[in-house]
Each structure stands twice: as structure tokens, then as C-alpha cells.
C-alpha positions in Angstrom: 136.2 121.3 93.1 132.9 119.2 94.6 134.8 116.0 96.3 132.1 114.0 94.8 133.4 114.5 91.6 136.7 113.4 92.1 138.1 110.2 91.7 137.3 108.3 94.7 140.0 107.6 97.9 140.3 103.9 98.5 141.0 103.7 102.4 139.8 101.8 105.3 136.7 103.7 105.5 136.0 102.9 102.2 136.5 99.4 102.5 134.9 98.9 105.3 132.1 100.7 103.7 131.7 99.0 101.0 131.6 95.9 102.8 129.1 96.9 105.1 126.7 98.3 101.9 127.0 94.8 100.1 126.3 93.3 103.5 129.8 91.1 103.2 130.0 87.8 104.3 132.7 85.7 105.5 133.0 82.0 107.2 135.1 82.2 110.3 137.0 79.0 111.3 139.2 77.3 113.4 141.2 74.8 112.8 142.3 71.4 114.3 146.2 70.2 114.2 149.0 72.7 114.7 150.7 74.9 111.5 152.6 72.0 110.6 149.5 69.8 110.2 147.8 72.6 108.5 150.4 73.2 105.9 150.6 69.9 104.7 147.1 68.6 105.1 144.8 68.4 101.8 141.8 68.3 103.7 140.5 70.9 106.0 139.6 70.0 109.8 137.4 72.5 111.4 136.0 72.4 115.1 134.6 75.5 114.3 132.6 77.5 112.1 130.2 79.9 111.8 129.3 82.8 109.1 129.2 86.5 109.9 127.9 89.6 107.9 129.1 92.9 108.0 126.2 95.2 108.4 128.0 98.1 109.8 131.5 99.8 109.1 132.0 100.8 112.7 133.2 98.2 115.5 135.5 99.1 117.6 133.4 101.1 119.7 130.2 99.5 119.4 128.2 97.7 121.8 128.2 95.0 119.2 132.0 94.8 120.0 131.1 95.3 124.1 128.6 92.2 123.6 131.3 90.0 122.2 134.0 91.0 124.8 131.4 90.4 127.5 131.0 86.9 125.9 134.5 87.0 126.0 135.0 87.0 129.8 132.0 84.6 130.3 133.9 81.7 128.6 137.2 82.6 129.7 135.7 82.2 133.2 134.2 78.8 132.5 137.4 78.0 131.3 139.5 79.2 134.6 136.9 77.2 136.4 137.4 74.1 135.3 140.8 74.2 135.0 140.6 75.4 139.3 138.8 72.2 139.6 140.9 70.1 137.4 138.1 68.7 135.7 139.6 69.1 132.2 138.5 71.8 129.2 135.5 71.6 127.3 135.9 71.4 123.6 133.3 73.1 123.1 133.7 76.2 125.4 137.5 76.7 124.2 136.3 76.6 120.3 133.7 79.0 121.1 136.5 81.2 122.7 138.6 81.1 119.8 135.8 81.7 117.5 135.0 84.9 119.6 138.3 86.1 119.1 138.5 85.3 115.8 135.4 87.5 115.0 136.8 90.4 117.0 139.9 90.1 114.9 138.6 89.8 111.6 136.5 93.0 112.0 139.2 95.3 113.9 141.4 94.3 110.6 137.9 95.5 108.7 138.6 99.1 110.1 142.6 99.0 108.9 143.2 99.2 105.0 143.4 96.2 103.9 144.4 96.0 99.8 145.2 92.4 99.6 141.7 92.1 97.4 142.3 95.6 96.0 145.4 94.7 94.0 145.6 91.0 93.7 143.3 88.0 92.8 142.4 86.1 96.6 142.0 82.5 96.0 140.7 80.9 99.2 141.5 77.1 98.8 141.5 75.9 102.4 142.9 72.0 100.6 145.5 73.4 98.8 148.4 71.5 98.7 151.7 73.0 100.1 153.4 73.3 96.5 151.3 75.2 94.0 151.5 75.2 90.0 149.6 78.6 88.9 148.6 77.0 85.6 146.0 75.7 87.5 144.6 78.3 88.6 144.4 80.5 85.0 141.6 80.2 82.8 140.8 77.3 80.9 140.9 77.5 77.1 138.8 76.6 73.7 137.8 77.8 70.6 134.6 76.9 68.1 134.8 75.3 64.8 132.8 74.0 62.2 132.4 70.7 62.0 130.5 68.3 59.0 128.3 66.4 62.1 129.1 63.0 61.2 132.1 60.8 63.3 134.2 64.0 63.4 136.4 65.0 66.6 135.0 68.0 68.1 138.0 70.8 69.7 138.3 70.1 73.3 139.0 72.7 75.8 142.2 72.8 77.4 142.0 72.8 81.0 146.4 73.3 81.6 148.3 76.4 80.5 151.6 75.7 78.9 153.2 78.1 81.7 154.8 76.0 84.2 155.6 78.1 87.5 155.9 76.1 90.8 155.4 78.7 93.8 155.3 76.8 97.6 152.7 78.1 100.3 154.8 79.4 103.6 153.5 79.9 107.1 153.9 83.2 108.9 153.6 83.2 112.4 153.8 85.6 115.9 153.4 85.1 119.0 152.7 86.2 122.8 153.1 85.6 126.7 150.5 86.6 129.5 152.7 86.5 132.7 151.9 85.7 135.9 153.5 89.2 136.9 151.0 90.7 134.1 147.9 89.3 135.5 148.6 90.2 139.2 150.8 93.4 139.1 149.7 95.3 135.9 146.2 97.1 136.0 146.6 98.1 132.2 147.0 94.6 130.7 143.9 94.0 128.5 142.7 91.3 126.4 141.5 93.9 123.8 144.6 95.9 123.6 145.8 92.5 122.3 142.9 91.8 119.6 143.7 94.8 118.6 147.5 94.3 117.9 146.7 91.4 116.3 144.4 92.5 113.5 147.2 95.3 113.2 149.9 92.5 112.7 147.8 90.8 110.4 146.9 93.9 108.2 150.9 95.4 108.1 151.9 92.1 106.8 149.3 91.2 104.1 150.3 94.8 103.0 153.6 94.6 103.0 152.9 91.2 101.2 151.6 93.3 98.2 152.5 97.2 98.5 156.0 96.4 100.3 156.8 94.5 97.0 155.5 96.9 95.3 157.7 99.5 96.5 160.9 97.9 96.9 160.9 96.7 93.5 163.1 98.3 90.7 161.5 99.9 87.6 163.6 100.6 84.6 162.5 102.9 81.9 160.0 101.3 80.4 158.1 101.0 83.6 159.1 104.4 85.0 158.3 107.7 84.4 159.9 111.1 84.9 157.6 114.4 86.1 156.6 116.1 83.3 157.9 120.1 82.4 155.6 121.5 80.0 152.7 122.3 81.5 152.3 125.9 82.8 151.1 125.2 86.3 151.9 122.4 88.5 148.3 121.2 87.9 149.1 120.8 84.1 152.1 119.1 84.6 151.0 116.8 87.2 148.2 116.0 84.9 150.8 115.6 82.1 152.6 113.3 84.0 150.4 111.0 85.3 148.7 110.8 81.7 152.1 109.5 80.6 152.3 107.3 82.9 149.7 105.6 81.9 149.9 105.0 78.5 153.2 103.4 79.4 150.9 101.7 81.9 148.8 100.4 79.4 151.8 99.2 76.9 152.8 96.9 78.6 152.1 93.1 78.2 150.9 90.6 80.5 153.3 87.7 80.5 150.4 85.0 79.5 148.7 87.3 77.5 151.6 88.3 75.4 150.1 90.0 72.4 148.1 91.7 74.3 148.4 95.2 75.9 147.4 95.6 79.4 144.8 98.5 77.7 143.1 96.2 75.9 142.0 94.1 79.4 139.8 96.3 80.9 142.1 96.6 84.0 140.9 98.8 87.2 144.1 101.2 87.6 144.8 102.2 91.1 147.2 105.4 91.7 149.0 104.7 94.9 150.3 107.7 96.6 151.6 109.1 100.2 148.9 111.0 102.0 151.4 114.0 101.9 150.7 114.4 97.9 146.9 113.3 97.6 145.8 117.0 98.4 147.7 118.7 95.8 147.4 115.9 93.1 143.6 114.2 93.2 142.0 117.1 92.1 144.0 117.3 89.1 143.9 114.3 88.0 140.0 114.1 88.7 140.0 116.8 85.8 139.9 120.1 87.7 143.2 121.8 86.6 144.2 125.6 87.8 145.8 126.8 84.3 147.2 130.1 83.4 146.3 133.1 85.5 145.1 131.2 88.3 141.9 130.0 86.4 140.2 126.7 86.9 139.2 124.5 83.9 137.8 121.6 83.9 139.2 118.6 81.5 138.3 115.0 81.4 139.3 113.0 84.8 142.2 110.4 84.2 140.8 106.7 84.0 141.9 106.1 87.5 139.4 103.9 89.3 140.8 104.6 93.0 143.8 107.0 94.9 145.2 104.4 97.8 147.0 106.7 100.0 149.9 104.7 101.6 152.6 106.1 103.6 153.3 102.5 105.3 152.1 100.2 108.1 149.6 100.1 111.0 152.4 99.8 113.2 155.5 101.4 110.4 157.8 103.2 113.0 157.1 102.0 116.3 159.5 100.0 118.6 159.8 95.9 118.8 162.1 95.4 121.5 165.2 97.3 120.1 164.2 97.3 117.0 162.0 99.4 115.0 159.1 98.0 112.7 159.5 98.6 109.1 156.1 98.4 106.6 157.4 100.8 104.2 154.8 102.9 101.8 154.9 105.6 98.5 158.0 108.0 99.4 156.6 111.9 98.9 157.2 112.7 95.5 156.5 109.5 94.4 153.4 107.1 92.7 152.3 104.0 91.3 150.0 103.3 89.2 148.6 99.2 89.3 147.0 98.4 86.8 144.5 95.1 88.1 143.5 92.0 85.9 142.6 88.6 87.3 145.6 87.1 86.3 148.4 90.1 87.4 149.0 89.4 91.9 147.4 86.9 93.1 146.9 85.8 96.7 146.8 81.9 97.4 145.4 81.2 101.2 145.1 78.3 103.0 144.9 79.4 105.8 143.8 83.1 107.1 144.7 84.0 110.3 145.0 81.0 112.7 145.3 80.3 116.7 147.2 77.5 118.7 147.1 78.3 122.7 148.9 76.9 125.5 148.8 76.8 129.5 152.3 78.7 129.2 155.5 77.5 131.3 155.7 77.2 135.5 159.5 78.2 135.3 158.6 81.3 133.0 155.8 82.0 135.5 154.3 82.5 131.8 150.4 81.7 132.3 148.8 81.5 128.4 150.9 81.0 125.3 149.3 81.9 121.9 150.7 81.3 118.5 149.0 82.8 115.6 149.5 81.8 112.0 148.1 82.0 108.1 149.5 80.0 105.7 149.6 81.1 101.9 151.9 83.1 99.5 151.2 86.1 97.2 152.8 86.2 93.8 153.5 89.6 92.5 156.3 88.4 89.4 153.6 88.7 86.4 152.4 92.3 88.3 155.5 94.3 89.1 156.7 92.7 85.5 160.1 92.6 83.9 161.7 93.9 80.5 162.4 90.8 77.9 164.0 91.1 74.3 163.0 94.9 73.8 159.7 93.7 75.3 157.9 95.0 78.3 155.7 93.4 80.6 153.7 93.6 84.2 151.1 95.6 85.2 153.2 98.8 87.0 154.9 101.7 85.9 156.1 103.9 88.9 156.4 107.9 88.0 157.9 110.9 89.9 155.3 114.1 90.5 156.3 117.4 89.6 157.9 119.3 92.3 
């Protein structure tokens, strides 16, 4: 079966891709005050800002990228200068350092999967306040009526839901030392290897935000749904199944919408997979089934906008220390299928991800101390959903593929 016809793979490529077709733009900032300051503060502070555009998916090997770094060195020098002299930073030259790094940052996350804005609603509100209602941030409401057009009261829309549901923004913070011992001893310390593990620590955790909740979460029979064994081939019955998944899928209610089926909201239904089962299961449910005898037929595709194959992490596996890092993905065997509306995850940020730097400790022999931080919170209740009264709600139902 031609690839092109088959439901499309949703991966970093794609993404990145996409973004770089659309020519995607984004405002990259730093902030003043430290994340204490930032989370409380209703009123942004910049010292620096400055709008980019992605016009090419690749980066991390580009001269574009060698450009920056070279940038890069040229205002860390001017920084190590002045501070040989003791003649005091410049503002200027150390917010045009973080704003290099930023940039770098920002697009090495661009070439990891990112599906923070696959599956939830982003709401950027850099004056947020620290506790949130979401009322405020669903759509306002009205309706027409006739009216004689003489001293009568018209119907006034109503800007408040009646849902009251109080969610408080957190910070989210790591760190990092560059020792004296590092700098003078170690010829394979590199400022890029450490970009580079932080767009990775930024992408795991916005994904375990959304997919790691997804995953974790318990599904009870209304929202699950077992492999199906009818079908003749494996084709048929992974077809079968996945089919039943979704109309269970699209049964369910949304908790503010509730008289209304998620099939009647034109939702974009992702099928979230591992990488182990995409092979065996896209073209299948992209409509080209192997049936009895070993012949191909071809059927109508599943209305599945996207396969997101997710086995876990960036970083899912490797060592920390003693421990081992845990960003946990779709177990083999298993999927979900998300079904998207505005109003199912949403992603509140205050602040994306965000730098405070120091000159590090003499006793420590520690030479540069960073802190990076975001501030925000994803809510995923009214997405994963719940069963109330009989009643079945959310915006998942999690199946089992035949073996």
C-alpha cells in the first residue's frame, strides 16, 4: 500500500515540518526577576525579545546553528572580559547571551516531538495570575431572540460558565554546574552538548505532562476496549477493533458539553501507538486490509487524523546519578485513541522555558550556575474523563490490538 495513502505519522519530522511550511513564528523572551517573581507577577517584565521564523525543519547541523554558536562564543568572551577586568557586566551583552541560547533551545526542542499542541489547547498568557479559574477561559455564551423594538431588554451574552474549577500554575525547574575541574581538565565539556540536554529536558517533561497522564491513567469499560476476534486475519480484526474503539470514542460526553457526544464536535482523533505496532497496524487502519487467502482489499480508512508513535521520552531509560529516568510511553499491544476539541487538555503557560545564571561558588570551585524554569500547568481531568451516574465522559478510550 502507497504510504501516501495512509493515514499520516505525526512525529518530530512532521512537526517540524509543518512548521517550517507555515513559516512558524514565535516571540522569544527573557525575563526579569527570579521564578518566584515570575510566578506571582501579573505583569510581564522582559529585557528581551525578539521574533524568529522557522523556515527550515533542520537545525542541528546547519550553519545557521554554527552562526549562532559562533555568536555564542563572541559574547561569552565579552563577558569573561569584563568580568577579568572587573569592570561589571553589560546588560545588554548578557541578555543577548541568553537570548542566543534561548533560540538554540527552542529549535533543538523543534527537532524532538513535541505534542503539547497536538493534544491540548496552549494558552500563552504571559500575566496570568498564579491561581486560575478555567471558566474563564471557555467560550462565552448567547442566543438570539425576537424582540418588539421598543424599551425591551435585549439577551446579553454571558461571559462566565457555571463550572467553577480552580487549578494553581506550578514552577518546574533543573539545574546545572560548570566546574572549575570541567573547564580546565575535561576536553569534551561543551556548551552545545548542554543546549542540547536542555531542549531534551524540556520536551520529556511537557510530554510526560500530557502522554504520561495519559498513560498512567485508569480506563474502565466504558473507556476501554478489548481486541476484537472475529475477523479472519489479523488485518480484519485490528480494523474491527480499532473501529470499536471509536465509536465508544465518540459516545462519550464532554463534561461542559454534556448532551453532547464527543462525535458530534468535530474532534481530530489521534491513535497513539508504540513504534513496535505502527508497521503492522497503520496500513490497516488506513483501509488496506489483507483478507482471506492472502488478498488485499481496500475498505474505507478509519477517521483517524494522525498515528503518534510513542514508546516514551527523549531521555526514557538513561541514567541520573543512580537513578534511571522514567517518561513512560504506549506499552506494545496497546493504544489510545484522543479524541481533540478546544475545550478537552488544555495547557496554561506563563512562562516557557526560562533562565536565571550565576558566577557559581569559590568553595565548590563551581564557575557558572544556571537554573532553568517554565511556569504553567496542563489540565487533562475533562480529557482522560470519568464515568458518572451510568454516564461516560472525556475524550479517551484506550484498546488492546489483536495479538
Amino acid at each position: 500500500m502507497d504510504t501516501n495513502a495512509m493515514i499520516p505519522i505525526i512525529d518530530g519530522e512532521a512537526l517540524n515540518g509543518r512548521m517550517a511550511n507555515t513559516r512558524h513564528s514565535r516571540r522569544i523572551s527573557v525575563y526579569r526577576g527570579n521564578r518566584d517573581d515570575n510566578l506571582a507577577a501579573e505583569r510581564a517584565c522582559t529585557y528581551y525579545n525578539r521574533d524568529i521564523v522557522v523556515t527550515s525543519p533542520a537545525w542541528r547541523d546547519t550553519d545557521r546553528r554554527a552562526r549562532l554558536h559562533d555568536s555564542i562564543g563572541e559574547l561569552r568572551g565579552r563577558l569573561e572580559a569584563q568580568r577579568n577586568a572587573n569592570q561589571g557586566h553589560d546588560p545588554q551583552t548578557i541578555a543577548d547571551l541568553m537570548g542566543a541560547h534561548f533560540i538554540d533551545i527552542v529549535r533543538m526542542s523543534d527537532e524532538m516531538p513535541d505534542y503539547t499542541s497536538v493534544l491540548t489547547t496552549v494558552h500563552n498568557r504571559p500575566n496570568m495570575p498564579k491561581d486560575i479559574n478555567l471558566r474563564d477561559f471557555l467560550p462565552y455564551t448567547g442566543r438570539e431572540q425576537e424582540i418588539r423594538g421598543s424599551n425591551d431588554s435585549v439577551p446579553l451574552i454571558e461571559e462566565a460558565a457555571a463550572e467553577v474549577t480552580l487549578i494553581s500554575l506550578a514552577i518546574k525547574a533543573f539545574g546545572h554546574k560548570s566546574s572549575l575541574f570541567n573547564m580546565v581538565f575535561n576536553p569534551f565539556w561543551d556548551v552545545n552538548r548542554l543546549m542540547e540536554t536542555v531542549a531534551a529536558i524540556r520536551v520529556d517533561s511537557r510530554n510526560d505532562d500530557v502522554i504520561g497522564k495519559i498513560v498512567r491513567a485508569e480506563y474502565d469499560e466504558k473507556h476501554s476496549q478489548a481486541a476484537d476476534e472475529t475477523g479472519e486475519t489479523r488485518d480484519l480484526k485490528v480494523y474491527n477493533t480499532v473501529d470499536n474503539a471509536l465509536t465508544k470514542l465518540f459516545g462519550l460526553y464532554h463534561p461542559q458539553f454534556d448532551t453532547r457526544k464527543l462525535g458530534t464536535m468535530s474532534p481530530r482523533v489521534y491513535l497513539l501507538l508504540n513504534p513496535m505496532d505502527v508497521r503492522k497496524t497503520r496500513p490497516a487502519i488506513s483501509g488496506g486490509l489483507v483478507g482471506a487467502g492472502g488478498i488485499r482489499q481496500m475498505v474505507n480508512a478509519l477517521p483517524i487524523d494522525g498515528v503518534i508513535p510513542y514508546a516514551g521520552g527523549v531521555q526514557d531509560g538513561l541514567p541520573w546519578g543512580k537513578e534511571k529516568l522514567s517518561f513512560p510511553g504506549v506499552k506494545e499491544g496497546e493504544f489510545f485513541l484522543v479524541g481533540v476539541t478546544p475545550y478537552g487538555g488544555m495547557t496554561f503557560v506563563k512562562r516557557d522555558l526560562t533562565l536565571e545564571t550565576g558566577t557559581g561558588s569559590a568553595l565548590q570551585l563551581s564557575r557558572e550556575e544556571r537554573a532553568w524554569y517554565r511556569i504553567g500547568v496542563t489540565f487533562m481531568d475533562w480529557l482522560i474523563g470519568h464515568t458518572a451516574e451510568g454516564k461516560a465522559y472525556g475524550g479517551i478510550a484506550k484498546g488492546v490490538l489483536p495479538e
